[in-house]
N, C-alpha and C positions, 0 to 999 in steps of 0.2 A: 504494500500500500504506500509505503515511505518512496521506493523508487518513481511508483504512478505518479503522484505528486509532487517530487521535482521532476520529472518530465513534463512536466503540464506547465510546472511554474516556466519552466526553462521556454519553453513552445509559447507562452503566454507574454513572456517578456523580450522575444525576438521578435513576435509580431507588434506590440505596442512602441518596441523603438524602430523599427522600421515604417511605422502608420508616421509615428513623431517626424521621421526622419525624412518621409519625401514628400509629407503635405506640410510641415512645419507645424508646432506647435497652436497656432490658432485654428489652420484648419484641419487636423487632426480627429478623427474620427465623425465629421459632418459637424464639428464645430461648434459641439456638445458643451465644451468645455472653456472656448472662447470667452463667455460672459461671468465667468466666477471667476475668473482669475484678474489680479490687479497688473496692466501690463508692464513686464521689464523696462521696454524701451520705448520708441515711438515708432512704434511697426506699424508701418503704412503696406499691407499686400499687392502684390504686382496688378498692375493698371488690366492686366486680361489673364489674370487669374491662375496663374501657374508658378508650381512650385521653385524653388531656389535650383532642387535640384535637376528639374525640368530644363529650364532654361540654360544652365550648365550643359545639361543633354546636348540640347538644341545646338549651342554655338561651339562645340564638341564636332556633331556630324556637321556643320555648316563647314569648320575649320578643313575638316577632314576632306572635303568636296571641294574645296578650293586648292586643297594642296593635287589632291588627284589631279584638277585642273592644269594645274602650273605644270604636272607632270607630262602628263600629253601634250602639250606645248610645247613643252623642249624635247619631247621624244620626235615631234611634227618637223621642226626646228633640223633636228640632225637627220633627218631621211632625205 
């Protein structure tokens, strides 16, 4: 019974820092918890709603497509 239940904690507490971690803290599980909390800082959420690590994503693959770019160019370049 001891093991079932750190399993669970363990399973329970990988899912709530990873909810924390890629909607951030305010909106975090549909934002349930946004209004009891007194806010740390002056967290203003992105203008079209996407997470911190969303957008990291984003300019990640966009980086990545640019460089592909620049590569076919100079492979164009030497043919």
């Amino acid at each position: 019974m001891g093991k079932m239940f750190g399993i669970l904690a363990i399973v329970l507490g990988v899912w709530i820092g990873l909810e924390v971690y890629t909607k951030g803290t305010n909106e975090a599980f549909g934002g349930i918890f946004a209004g009891l909390m007194e806010p740390v800082s002056d967290y203003e959420p992105s203008p079209d709603g996407r997470s911190t690590v969303q957008r990291i994503g984003d300019n990640v693959r966009e980086n990545i497509e640019l460089g592909a770019e620049r590569t076919r160019r100079g492979v164009e370049r030497s043919n």
